[in-house]
LUMDO-411100 format. One record per residue (C-alpha): residue number from 1; residue in one letter; x, y, z. Coordinates in steps of 0.2 Angstrom, whole numbers, plus 5000, padded with zeros to 4 digits. Layout:
BEGIN
   seq   type   east   north     up
   NUM      A      X       Y      Z
...
//
This chain:
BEGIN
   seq   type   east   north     up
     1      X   5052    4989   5081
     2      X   5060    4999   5067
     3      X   5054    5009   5053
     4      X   5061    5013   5037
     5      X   5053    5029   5025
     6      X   5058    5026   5006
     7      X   5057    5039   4994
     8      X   5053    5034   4977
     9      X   5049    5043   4962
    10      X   5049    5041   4941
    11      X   5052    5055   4929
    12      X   5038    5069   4930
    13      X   5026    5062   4939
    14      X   5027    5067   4959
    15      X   5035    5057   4973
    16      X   5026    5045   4981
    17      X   5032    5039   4998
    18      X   5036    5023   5001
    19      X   5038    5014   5020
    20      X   5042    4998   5028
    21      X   5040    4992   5044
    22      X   5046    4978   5056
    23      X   5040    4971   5072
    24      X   5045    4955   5083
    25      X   5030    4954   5092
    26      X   5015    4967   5093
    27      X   5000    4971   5105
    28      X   4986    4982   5097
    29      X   4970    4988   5105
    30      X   4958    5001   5101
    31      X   4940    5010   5102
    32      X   4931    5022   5095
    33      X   4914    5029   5095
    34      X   4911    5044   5082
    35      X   4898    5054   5076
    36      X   4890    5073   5070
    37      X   4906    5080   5072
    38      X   4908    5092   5060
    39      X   4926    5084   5055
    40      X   4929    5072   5042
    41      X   4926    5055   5046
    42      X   4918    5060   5061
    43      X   4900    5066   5053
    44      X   4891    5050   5051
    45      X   4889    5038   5069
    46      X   4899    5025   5071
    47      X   4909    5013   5084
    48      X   4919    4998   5086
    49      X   4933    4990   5094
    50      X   4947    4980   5088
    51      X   4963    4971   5096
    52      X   4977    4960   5089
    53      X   4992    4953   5093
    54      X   5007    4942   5088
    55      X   5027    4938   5084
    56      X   5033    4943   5069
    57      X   5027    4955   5055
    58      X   5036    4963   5041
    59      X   5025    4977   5031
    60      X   5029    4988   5014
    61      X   5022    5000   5003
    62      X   5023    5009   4990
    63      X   5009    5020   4977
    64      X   4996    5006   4977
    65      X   5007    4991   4982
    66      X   5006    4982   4999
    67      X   5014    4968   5006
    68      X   5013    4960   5024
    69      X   5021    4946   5030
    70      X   5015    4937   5050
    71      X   5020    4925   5059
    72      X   5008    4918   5073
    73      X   4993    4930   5077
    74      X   4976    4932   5081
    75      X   4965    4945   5081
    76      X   4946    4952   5081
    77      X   4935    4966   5079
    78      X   4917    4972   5080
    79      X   4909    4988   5072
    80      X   4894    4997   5068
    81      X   4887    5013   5059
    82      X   4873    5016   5047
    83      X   4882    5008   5034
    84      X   4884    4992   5040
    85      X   4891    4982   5055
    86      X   4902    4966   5057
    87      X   4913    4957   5067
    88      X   4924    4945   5062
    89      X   4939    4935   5075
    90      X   4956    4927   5066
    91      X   4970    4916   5069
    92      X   4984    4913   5059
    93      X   4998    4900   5061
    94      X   5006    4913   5048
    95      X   5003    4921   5032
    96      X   5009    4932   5016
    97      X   4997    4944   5006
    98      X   5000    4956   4993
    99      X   4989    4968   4984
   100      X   4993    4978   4968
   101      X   4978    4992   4968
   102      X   4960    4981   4968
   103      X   4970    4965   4967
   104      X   4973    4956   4982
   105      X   4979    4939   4986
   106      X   4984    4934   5002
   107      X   4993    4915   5008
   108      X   4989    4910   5025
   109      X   4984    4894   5036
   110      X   4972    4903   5049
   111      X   4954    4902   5051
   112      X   4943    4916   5050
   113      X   4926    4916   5057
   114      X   4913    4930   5058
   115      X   4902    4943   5046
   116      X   4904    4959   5039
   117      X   4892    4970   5031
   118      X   4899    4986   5026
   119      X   4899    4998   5012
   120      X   4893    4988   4998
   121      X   4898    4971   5001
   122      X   4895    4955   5015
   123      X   4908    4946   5019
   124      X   4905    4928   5028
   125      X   4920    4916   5033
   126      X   4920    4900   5043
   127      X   4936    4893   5048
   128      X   4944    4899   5037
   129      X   4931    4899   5023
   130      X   4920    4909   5014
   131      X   4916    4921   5002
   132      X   4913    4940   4998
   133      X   4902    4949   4988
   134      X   4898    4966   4981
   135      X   4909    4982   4980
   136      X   4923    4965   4986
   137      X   4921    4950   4976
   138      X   4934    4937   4984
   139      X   4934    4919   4988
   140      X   4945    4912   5005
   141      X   4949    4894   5007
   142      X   4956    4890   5027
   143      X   4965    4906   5027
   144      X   4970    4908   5010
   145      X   4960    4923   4998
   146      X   4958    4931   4981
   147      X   4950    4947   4980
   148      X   4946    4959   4967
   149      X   4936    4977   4972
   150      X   4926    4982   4961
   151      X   4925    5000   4964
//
């Protein structure tokens, strides 16, 4: 795994840092359960877990550019809080998204399969297919999605 830190900047305005990263495969696993804590993030109840896995992955970016690119993977998650609660399970055969500030587009063959109701939007996917609506307005076809957030 290997990590690169770019340093970009443009005239007056302030640096913003850049990064990229690499892996051949990763193993990712996580919980958490929060709440009235008088830290931010931490002041509203909330839990979930999450684990993923996979070969290959190549991430970068920059200001309010992201791109990702993953070989075979799976992953899922579930969560809850006072906002809203989901859980959602993927597999990808591989994949390619990009996102340029509330635009996001992301080529995949994968099916994703769960709900997710969370801060102004519910998402709903089967194999692969579904649609978003709210604060996320997106569309996914077998893996493949456009998405646009509102605000």
């Amino acid at each position: 795994m290997g990590k690169l830190l770019l340093k970009q900047g443009n005239g007056e305005m302030t640096n913003k840092p850049g990064s990229a990263s690499t892996d051949a495969t990763y193993a990712e696993a996580g919980t958490y359960a929060d709440g009235f804590e008088d830290k931010p993030g931490k002041r509203i109840p909330k839990a979930g877990a999450e684990a993923a896995a996979g070969v290959g992955r190549a991430r970068a970016e920059w200001s309010v550019f992201e791109a990702e690119a993953k070989g075979p993977n799976a992953s899922a998650g579930v969560h809850a809080d006072v906002l809203g609660v989901g859980a959602m399970a993927r597999a990808e055969v591989a994949g390619a998204s990009a996102s340029a500030g509330p635009l996001g587009v992301k080529v995949a063959l994968g099916v994703d399969t769960g709900v997710d109701l969370r801060g102004g939007s519910a998402e709903v996917k089967l194999l692969g297919c579904g649609v978003s609506v709210g604060r996320k307005m997106g569309i996914s076809l077998f893996g493949s999605e456009l998405s646009l957030q509102l605000w």
